[in-house]
N, C-alpha and C positions, 0 to 999 in steps of 0.2 A: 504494500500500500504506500510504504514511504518513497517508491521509487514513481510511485505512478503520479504524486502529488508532486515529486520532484520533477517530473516531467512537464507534467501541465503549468510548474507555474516556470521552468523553465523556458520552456516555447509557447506560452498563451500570447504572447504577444506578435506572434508568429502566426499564428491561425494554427486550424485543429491537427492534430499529430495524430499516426496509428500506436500507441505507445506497447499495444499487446503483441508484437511482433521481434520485440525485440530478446533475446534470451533468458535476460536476466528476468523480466517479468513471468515470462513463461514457467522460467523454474520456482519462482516465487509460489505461483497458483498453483502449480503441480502439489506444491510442498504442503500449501494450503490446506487442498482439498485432499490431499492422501495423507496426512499427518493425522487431521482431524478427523478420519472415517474412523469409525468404530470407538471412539478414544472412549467414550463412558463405560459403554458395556467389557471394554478392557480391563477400564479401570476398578470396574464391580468385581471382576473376574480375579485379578492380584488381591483384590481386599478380600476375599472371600478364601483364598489358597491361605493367606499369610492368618487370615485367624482361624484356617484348620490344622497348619502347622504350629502356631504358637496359641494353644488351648488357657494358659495363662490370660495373653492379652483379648481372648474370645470371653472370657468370666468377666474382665472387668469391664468390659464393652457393655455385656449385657447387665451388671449391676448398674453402670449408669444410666444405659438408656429406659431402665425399671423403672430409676428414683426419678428422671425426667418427665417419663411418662408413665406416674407411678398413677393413675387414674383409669388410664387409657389397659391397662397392665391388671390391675386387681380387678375391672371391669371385664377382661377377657376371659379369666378361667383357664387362658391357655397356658400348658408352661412352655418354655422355649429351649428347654436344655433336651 
């Protein structure tokens, strides 16, 4: 993005420019939009491995979000362990 505003205000005074032609934008958006596919459900995916490998930091996860949503929690009935 920073390259694209460096362009326009580079050559605005110039009349309109193709500035999407040029490589370095290309790899910009490339980078963009494949960097950013999937990243949440990635990200759910590690959080999910790292607190079945460390049962430790799984306990205390779940004590706090009880006491946070300690309503929502004693209202369910469910247990979660």
């Amino acid at each position: 993005m920073d390259l694209l505003m460096q362009g326009e205000v580079t050559n605005g005074a110039k009349g309109p420019t193709v500035l999407h032609d040029r490589p370095a934008i290309q790899d910009e958006l490339f980078g963009f939009f494949a960097a950013g596919h999937e990243a949440a459900s990635t990200t759910v995916f590690w959080a999910v491995k790292r607190l079945t490998t460390h049962q430790g930091v799984q306990q205390k996860l779940r004590t706090s979000l009880r006491l946070v949503h300690k309503r929502a929690y004693d209202e369910s009935g469910l247990s979660t362990s």
